[in-house]
N, C-alpha and C positions, 0 to 999 in steps of 0.2 A: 651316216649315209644320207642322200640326199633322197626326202621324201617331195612327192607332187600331189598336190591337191587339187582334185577335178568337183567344178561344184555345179550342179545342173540343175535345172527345172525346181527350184523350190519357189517359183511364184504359183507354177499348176500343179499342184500336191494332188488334191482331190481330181482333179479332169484330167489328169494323165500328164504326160512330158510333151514339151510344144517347143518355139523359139528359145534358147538360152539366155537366162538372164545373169547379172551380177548379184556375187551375194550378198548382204549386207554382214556390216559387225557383226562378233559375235553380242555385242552388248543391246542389239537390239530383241530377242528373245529370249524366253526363260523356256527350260523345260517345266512342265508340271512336276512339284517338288513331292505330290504323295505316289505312292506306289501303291498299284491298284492289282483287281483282280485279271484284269487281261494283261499284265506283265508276263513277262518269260525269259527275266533277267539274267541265266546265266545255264548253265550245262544243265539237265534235268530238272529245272527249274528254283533251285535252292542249293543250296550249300551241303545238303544230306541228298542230293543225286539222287531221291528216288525215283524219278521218274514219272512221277502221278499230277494231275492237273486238277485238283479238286472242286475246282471254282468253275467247271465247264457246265453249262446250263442250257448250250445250242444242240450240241455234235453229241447225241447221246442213243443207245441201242436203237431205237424206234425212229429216228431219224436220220441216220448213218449212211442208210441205203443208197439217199438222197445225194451225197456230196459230190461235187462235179468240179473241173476244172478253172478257174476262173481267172488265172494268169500263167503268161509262164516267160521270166526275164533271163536274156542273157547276161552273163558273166564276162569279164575278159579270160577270165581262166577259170575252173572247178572251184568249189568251196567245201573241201572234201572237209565237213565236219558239220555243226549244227547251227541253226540258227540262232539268234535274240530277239526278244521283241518287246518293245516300249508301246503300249496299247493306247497312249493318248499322249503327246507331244506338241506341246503350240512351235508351229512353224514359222519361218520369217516373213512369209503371207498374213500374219494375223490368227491363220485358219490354224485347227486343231488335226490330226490324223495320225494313224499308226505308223511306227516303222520297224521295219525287220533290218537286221544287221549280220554281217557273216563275214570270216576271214576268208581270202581264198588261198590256193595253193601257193600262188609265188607273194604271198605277204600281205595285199592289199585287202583293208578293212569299206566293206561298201555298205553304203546304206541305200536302203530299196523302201518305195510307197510302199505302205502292204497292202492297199485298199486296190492300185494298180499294178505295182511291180517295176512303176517307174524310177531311174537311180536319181536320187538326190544328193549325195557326195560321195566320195570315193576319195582313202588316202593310203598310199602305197609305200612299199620301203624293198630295201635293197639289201641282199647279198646271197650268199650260195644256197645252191636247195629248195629245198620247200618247208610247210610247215601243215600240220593237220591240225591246228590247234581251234578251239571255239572262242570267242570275244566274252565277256562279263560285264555286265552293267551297274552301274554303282544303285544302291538303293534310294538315291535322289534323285535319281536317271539322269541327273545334268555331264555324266559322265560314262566313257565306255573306254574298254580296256581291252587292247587288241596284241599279240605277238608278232613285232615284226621279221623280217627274214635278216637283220643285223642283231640277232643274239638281243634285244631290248624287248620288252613289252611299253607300250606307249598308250598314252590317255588322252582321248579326246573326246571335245564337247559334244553332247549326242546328236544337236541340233545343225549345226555349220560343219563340224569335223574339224573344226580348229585345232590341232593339237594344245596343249596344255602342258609347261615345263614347268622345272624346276621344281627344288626341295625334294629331289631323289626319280623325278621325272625328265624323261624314259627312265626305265629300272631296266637296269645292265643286268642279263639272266646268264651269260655263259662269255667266257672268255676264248672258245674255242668255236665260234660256226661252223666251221669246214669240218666237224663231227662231233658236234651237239647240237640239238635241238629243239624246239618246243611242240611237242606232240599231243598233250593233252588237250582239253579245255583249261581258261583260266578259271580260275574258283576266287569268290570272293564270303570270308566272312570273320567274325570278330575285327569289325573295320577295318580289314587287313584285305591287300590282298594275295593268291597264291600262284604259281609258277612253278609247273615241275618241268625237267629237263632228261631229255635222255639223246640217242645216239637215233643214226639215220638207216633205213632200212637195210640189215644185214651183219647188222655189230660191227661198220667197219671205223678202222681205228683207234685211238685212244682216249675214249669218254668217259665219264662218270656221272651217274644219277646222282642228281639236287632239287634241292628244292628253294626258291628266295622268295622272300615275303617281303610287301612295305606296306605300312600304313597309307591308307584309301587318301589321306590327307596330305600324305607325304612324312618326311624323316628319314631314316638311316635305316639301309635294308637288312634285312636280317637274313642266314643261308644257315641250308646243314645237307650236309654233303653224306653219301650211302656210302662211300669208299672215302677212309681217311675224314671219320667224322669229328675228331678234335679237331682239324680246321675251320674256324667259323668265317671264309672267305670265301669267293672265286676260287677255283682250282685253275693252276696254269699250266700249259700243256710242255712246258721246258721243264727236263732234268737239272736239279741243282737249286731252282729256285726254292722256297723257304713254302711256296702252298703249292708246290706239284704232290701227286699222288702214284706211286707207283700202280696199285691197285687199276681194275678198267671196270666195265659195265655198271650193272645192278642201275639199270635207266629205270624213269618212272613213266610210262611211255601210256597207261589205262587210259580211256577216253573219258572219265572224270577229274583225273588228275588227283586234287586234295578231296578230303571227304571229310564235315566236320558231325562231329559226333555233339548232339544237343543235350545229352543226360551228362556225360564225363566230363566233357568241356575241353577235351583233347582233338586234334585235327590229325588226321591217318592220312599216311604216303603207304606206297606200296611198291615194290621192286622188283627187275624181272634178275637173270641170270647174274651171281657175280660172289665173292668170297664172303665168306662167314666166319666172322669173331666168336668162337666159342670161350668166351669170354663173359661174365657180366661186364653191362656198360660202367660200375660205377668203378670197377676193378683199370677197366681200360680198352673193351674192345669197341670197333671202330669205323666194322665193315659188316654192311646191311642188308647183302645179296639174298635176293628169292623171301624178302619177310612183308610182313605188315607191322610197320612203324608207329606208335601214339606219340603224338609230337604237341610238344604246351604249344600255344596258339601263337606262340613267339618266338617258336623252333630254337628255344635255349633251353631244352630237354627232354629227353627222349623217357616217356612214362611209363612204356609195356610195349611187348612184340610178339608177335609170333613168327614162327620159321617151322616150313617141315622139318619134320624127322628125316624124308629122304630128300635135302637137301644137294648131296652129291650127283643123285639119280638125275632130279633138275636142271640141275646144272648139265650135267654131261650131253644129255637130249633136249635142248634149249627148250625146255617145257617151261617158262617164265612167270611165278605165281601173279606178277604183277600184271598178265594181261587184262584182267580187270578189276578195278576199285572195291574198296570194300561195299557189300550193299545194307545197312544200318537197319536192322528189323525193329517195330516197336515194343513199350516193355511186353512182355510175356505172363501171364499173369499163371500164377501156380507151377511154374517153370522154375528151377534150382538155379538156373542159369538167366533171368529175365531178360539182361541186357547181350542181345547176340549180334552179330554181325555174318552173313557169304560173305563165302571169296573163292571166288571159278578160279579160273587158272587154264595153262596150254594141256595138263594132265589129263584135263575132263573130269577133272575130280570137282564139286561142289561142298564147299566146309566151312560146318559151322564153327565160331569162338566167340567165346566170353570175353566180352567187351570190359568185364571189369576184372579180369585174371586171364590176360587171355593165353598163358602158355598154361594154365592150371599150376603152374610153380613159383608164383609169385615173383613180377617183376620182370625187365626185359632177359637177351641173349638166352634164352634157353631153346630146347628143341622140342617141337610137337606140341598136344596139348589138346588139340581139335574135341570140341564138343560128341562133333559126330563128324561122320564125311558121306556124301551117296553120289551118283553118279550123274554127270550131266548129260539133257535130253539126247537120245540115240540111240545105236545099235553098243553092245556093251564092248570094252577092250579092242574099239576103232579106230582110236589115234583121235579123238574129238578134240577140238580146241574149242575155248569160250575167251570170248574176242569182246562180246557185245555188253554193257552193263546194266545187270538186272533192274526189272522195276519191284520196289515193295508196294502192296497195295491191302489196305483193309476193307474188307466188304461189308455191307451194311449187316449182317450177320456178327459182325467183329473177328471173321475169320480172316487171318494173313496171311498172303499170298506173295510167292515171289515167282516171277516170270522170268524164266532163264533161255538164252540161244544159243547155241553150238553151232560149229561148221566142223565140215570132214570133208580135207584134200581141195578144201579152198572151190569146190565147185557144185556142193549141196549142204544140207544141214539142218535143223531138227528145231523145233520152239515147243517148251511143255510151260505149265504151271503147275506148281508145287503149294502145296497147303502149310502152312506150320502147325506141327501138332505134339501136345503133350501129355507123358502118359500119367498114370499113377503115380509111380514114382517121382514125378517132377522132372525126365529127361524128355528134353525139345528136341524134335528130329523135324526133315523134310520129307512129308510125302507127294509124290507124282500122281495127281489125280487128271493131267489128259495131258499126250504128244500130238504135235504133227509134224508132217515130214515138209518143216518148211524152214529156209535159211533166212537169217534176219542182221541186220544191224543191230542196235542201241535200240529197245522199245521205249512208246510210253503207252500212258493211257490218262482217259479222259472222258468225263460223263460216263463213267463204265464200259467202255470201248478200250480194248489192247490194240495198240495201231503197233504194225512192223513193215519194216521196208525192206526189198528187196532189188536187187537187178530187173527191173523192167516194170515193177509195183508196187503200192502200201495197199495192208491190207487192213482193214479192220475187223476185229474178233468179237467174240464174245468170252471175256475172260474167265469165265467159271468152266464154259466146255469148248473153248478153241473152235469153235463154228464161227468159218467167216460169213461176215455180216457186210463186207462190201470190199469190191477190187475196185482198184484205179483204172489196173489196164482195159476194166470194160469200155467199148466203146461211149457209150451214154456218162461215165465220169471223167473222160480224158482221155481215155490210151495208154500207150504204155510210156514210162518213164528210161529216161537212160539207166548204165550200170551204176554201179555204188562202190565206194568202198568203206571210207569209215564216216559218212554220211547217214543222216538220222533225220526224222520227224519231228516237230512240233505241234502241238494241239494249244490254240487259244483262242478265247472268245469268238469261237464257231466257226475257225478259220484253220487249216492243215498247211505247212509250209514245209518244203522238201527241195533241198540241192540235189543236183545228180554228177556224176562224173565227167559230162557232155558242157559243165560249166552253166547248166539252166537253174535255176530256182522255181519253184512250181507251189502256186495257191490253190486251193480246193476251198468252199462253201456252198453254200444252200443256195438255189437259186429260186 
């Protein structure tokens, strides 16, 4: 499809946007080739989504109160998902400054001053739909990886927005647009990188969850398909052809998308509603509905899964385990179980598994297995869904924490923090040590701050007792922000960057 490239103001980076100039080559700048501590290269800032920003030294409890609004840039459309940000980039000016980067709804990848909020390039693509997907930045930052609305994710230079072909660039993600498409964030890691795919709001038509991976450098893409997984291709949506799938759903739709796991060395997909091979895989089964998948980093083999017991139940009341990614705890010490992983779901159910047995029967395709399971924050037996993807966090105590959101009936909803704790025996469970009655997005945190965002505000917390420490929508910080929907927070190097549904992006610091 025919993509356009709008290239504005990159002579006044730092003093805001003025007259337009011409860009230059991409060959006259380099990005900064290390990656530093004010990066925030990719969906919850690594490749393990947890969500914590450990290198924040500005925006911290004592100081929080302070934060205020300091830009707020329009969009041509919403950027319903989350930021990027490259904390220091030599520009075609000579001059050095940060830039934040976001997909928006109808495909196009923009890049914004983050010092102003001024747009410095924008590159756009075409076809049906929309996409909620996040951008990923290569770890050399000369490079940014965006989903466009033609079924491709595409690569370009962070600097100019030049695209970048060939040697498997654009990576061709689905051969069906008109009902598949990229809802995740993109995830990048073991130099690779990831792409899940699922269906467009409401299960319509005939999709199947995937996942396709290529080498950051390029070569020959790699795919493994949740329905009709002996196909190592594109599925085609025509009967008769040799890679159609009879089989439909089990989309991978979480708002982290891949999740890689740093101890096993295995990367997790995770599925929502769709049929299950009660099969082992190595027997022959082939269909991955409602599980969490361990996939070698080269998606040429599926290592362990889990799948509930009530599998059926799931399915029937589109309760989809994959509404959020697995959240990766660290080891556990005097735990039977050390290496665990959540995983929320539409159930409301929160459950732990063993990352290194994780159906406790060794090996993929079998059913159940759950460490433990407790409930997510709220009223009990409410119909909860958890949408939003926890953050792990360790307190200087070495106590681990995971911060979980729920929503109920899509127009309130609940945020607690849980403790990890183990007993005597060696069994880790989750305890609920504080709720509020508040609905959140995708949290993170940062200098010890739990930031969430909501329809009209981010708040910032205090993660041990859920005592907010600062609203947006007060007047003295900004006001209030537009709606949300799968739109999130960022925290870096003392700066809050935040999309809203209204198509604005919005900076907060210290003034």
């Amino acid at each position: 499809m025919r993509r356009t490239l709008i290239l504005t103001c990159f002579a006044v980076l730092l003093a805001g946007c003025g007259s337009s100039v011409s860009a230059p080559s991409a060959t006259t700048l380099t990005p900064n080739p290390t990656a530093g501590a004010n990066d925030w290269l990719q969906f919850d800032g690594s490749a393990q989504h947890t969500g914590v920003n450990t290198n924040e030294a500005t925006l911290k409890a004592n100081t929080v109160g302070g934060l205020q609004r300091l830009w707020a840039a329009k969009l041509s459309d919403p950027a319903d998902s989350t930021p990027v940000v490259i904390g220091s980039l030599t520009l075609p000016s000579g001059k050095t400054g940060a830039v934040i980067y976001v997909t928006t709804k109808k495909g196009a990848l923009v890049a914004l001053d983050a010092n102003t909020g001024a747009q410095l390039w924008q590159q756009t693509t075409k076809g049906p739909n929309v996409t909620n997907s996040s951008p990923a930045i290569a770890p050399d930052k000369q490079s940014i990886f965006s989903y466009g609305l033609d079924g491709k994710v595409h690569k370009y230079n962070t600097a100019t927005g030049t695209e970048i072909t060939g040697n498997g660039w654009p990576l061709t993600t689905t051969l069906m647009t008109n009902v598949e498409k990229g809802s995740s964030a993109l995830t990048i890691a073991n130099d690779r990188l990831y792409a899940t795919m699922s269906g467009y709001f409401g299960d319509g038509g005939h999709y199947e969850g995937h996942v396709v991976s290529l080498p950051l450098a390029g070569g020959t893409p790699a795919i493994w398909n949740a329905l009709c997984s002996d196909k190592k291709e594109l599925l085609s949506p025509n009967k008769g052809d040799p890679n159609y799938c009879s089989d439909e759903k089990a989309g991978m739709w979480s708002r982290p998308g891949m999740v890689q796991d740093p101890e096993t060395g295995v990367i997790y997909a995770v599925t929502g509603n769709g049929s299950f091979s009660l099969t082992p895989a190595k027997a022959g089964g082939t269909s991955w509905g409602n599980s969490i998948i361990a996939l070698a980093p080269d998606l040429s083999q599926v290592r362990d899964s889990y799948t509930p017991a009530n599998l059926s139940v799931l399915n029937d009341a589109d309760l989809d385990l994959g509404s959020t990614g697995p959240a990766l705890l660290p080891k556990i010490a005097n735990s039977k179980t050390p290496l665990l992983l959540v995983q929320g779901g539409k159930d409301g159910t929160l459950r732990l598994i063993n990352r290194q047995n994780m159906s406790g029967q060794g090996g993929p395709s079998h059913l159940g297995g759950e460490v433990a399971t407790t409930n997510a924050p709220g009223p009990l037996n409410k119909g909860l869904l958890v949408f939003a993807q926890p953050v792990v966090w360790t307190d200087a105590q070495g106590t681990v924490w995971v911060f979980v959101t729920s929503e109920l009936a899509a127009v309130t909803g609940y945020t607690a923090g849980y403790q990890v704790q183990t007993d005597s025996t060696g069994k880790t469970t989750l305890h609920q040590a504080w709720q509020i009655h508040q609905k959140s997005n995708s949290p993170v945190l940062a200098g010890g701050v739990l930031y969430l965002a909501t329809s009209g505000k981010i708040l910032g917390l205090d993660p041990a007792t859920g005592k907010t420490l600062w609203d947006s929508s007060a007047a003295q910080a900004g006001g209030n922000i537009g709606s949300i929907h799968w739109e999130s927070p960022i925290v870096v190097n003392g700066r809050l960057f935040m999309p809203d549904e209204s198509g604005n992006v919005y900076a907060y610091g210290l003034k």
